[in-house]
N, C-alpha and C positions, 0 to 999 in steps of 0.2 A: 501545537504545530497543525495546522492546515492542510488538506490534500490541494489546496490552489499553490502553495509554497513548495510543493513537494511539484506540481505540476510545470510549477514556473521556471524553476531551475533546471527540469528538464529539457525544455525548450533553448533556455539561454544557453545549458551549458552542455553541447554533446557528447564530452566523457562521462557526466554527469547521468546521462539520457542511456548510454551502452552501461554502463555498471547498469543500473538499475534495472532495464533490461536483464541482466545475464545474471545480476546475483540481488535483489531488490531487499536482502533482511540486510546483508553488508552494506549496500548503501546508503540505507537510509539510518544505520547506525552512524556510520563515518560522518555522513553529511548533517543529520539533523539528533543525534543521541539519540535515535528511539530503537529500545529493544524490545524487542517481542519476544513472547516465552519461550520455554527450550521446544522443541518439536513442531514449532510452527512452520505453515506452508503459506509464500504468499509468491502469486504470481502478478505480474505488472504485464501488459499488453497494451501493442500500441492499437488505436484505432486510426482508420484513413479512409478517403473517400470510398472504399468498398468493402472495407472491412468492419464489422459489428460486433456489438458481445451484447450479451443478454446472462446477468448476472442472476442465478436463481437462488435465494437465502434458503438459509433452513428452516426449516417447520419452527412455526413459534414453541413448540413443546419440546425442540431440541434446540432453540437458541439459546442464547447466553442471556441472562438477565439484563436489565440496565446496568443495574448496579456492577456484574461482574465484566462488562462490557468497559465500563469506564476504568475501574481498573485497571484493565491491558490495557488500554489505547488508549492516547489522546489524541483523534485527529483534527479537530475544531480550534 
């Protein structure tokens, strides 16, 4: 699964776009079967001509490996 797929549907489908919004681990289970682990926090935001986001990761000595990275997620 794709973040462009997950993006596109957004777009096409605005109940689609409000769930995801409001509840983003139920949606994109319902829409695309993807479950994320138990305790996970994942927030979705829209961006627009004035609003910005500046995503800061983790220190690579607290990130997730590749390896345990592909595990949880397949977004590609």
């Amino acid at each position: 699964m794709s973040t462009t797929a997950i993006i596109s549907k957004a777009w096409e489908e605005p109940d689609f776009k409000k769930q995801l919004l409001d509840n983003p681990i139920q949606a994109l289970k319902q829409a695309f079967g993807i479950t994320m682990p138990e305790g996970s926090n994942l927030k979705v935001v829209e961006e627009t001509k004035k609003s910005h986001y500046l995503v800061i990761p983790p220190r690579p000595e607290n990130a997730l490996t590749a390896e345990e990275n592909v595990r949880k997620f397949v977004w590609i």
